[in-house]
Phi, psi and omega in degrees: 000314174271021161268320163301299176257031165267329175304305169298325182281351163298299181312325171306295178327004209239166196282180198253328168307110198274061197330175167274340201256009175263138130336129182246095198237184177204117179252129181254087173267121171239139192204122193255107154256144189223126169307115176243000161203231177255329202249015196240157203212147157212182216202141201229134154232137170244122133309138107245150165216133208257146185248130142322258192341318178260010168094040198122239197277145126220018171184144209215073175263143159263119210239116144283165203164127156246112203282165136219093173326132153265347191195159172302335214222335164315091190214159167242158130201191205207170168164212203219101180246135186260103179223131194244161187203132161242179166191113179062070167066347194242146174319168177221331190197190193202086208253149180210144217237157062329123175239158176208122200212134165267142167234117176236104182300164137057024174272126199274134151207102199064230190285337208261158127258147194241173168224146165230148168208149157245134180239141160235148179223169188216100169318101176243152172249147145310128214064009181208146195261163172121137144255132158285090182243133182224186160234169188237065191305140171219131179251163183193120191223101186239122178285088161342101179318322221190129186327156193014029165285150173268348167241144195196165176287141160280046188296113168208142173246122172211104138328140206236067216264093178332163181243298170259190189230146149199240199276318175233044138265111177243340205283119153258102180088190234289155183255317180181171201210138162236128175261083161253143193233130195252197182203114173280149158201087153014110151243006175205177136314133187086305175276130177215142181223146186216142160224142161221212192239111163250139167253117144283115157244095205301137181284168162212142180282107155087030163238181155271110196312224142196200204226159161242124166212136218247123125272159210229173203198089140245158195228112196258167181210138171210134182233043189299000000 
């Protein structure tokens, strides 16, 4: 019920003019972290998201990462993303990623914790020539209903910032920028669930951009 009336109250918040290119979607999150040494870690993640626009399924991402803590608070990592794109049921593109990510955790401020990451990625299309590099600033500040409670709202911003161009990058600087707001809760050890609101707003070069608004659904596992 307070994920529904947070969703509305986002939509509001949102301009009442709808472009065409704007979207109605649902992002589906599954996310594994497992300790595997004292200082290495690795992390499983699945996306999938279903589209207005495309009729259903439309992307099926997969984020592999292996950490290295560098600090209690510290980690690098590096992996591999598998991401299919569909449209009205049919493959649409095959897209594989090298990621590369700074994490800086657990930053106190007052009652809040904040995250910071920096992401860099390296682009391939199957069938199309060209590498795509861009980075990823991500900010993320989650706030306590109540003095030393675990559930709470969630505030994130992360940015998509092309570095070049070639046949399917056409975008040089930001590509789109995403704004979400979640509601956290504990339901086990380990176990953490979140439901919100993400709007994505994809830039367009000499167009009007557009919007994604997303509602989101993850259940994150962490055995750290």
């Amino acid at each position: 019920m307070a994920a529904c009336c947070m969703f509305g109250v986002a939509m509001a918040a949102c301009p009442t003019r709808v472009l065409a290119r704007d979207d109605a979607q649902l992002w589906l999150t599954g996310a594994a972290t497992v300790r595997i040494g004292d200082r290495w870690r690795f992390s499983q993640e699945v996306i999938v998201r279903l589209s207005d626009n495309r009729a259903g399924l439309s992307e099926i991402e997969s984020n592999s990462l292996l950490g290295y803590r560098l600090a209690p608070r510290l980690t690098v990592w590096a992996g591999y993303t598998h991401d299919p794109t569909y449209d009205g049921g049919r493959l649409a593109a095959m897209e594989r990623r090298a990621r590369e990510q700074v994490t800086l955790e657990d930053i106190r401020v007052g009652p809040a914790r904040a995250m910071l990451r920096l992401r860099t990625e390296q682009r391939w299309r199957d069938g199309v020539d060209g590498t795509g590099w861009r980075v990823r600033p991500f900010v993320r500040i989650a706030v306590p209903l109540h003095a030393q409670g675990a559930t709470g709202i969630a505030f994130s911003h992360e940015s998509f910032i092309n570095l070049n161009r070639n046949a399917f990058q056409t975008i040089a600087g930001e590509d789109r920028m995403r704004n979400a707001l979640a509601l956290y809760t504990p339901v086990a050890k380990g176990v953490n669930v979140e439901l919100g609101y993400l709007n994505q707003y994809r830039f367009a070069t000499g167009a009007a951009g557009g919007s994604d608004h997303a509602a989101t659904a993850s259940i994150n596992l962490s055995f750290r």
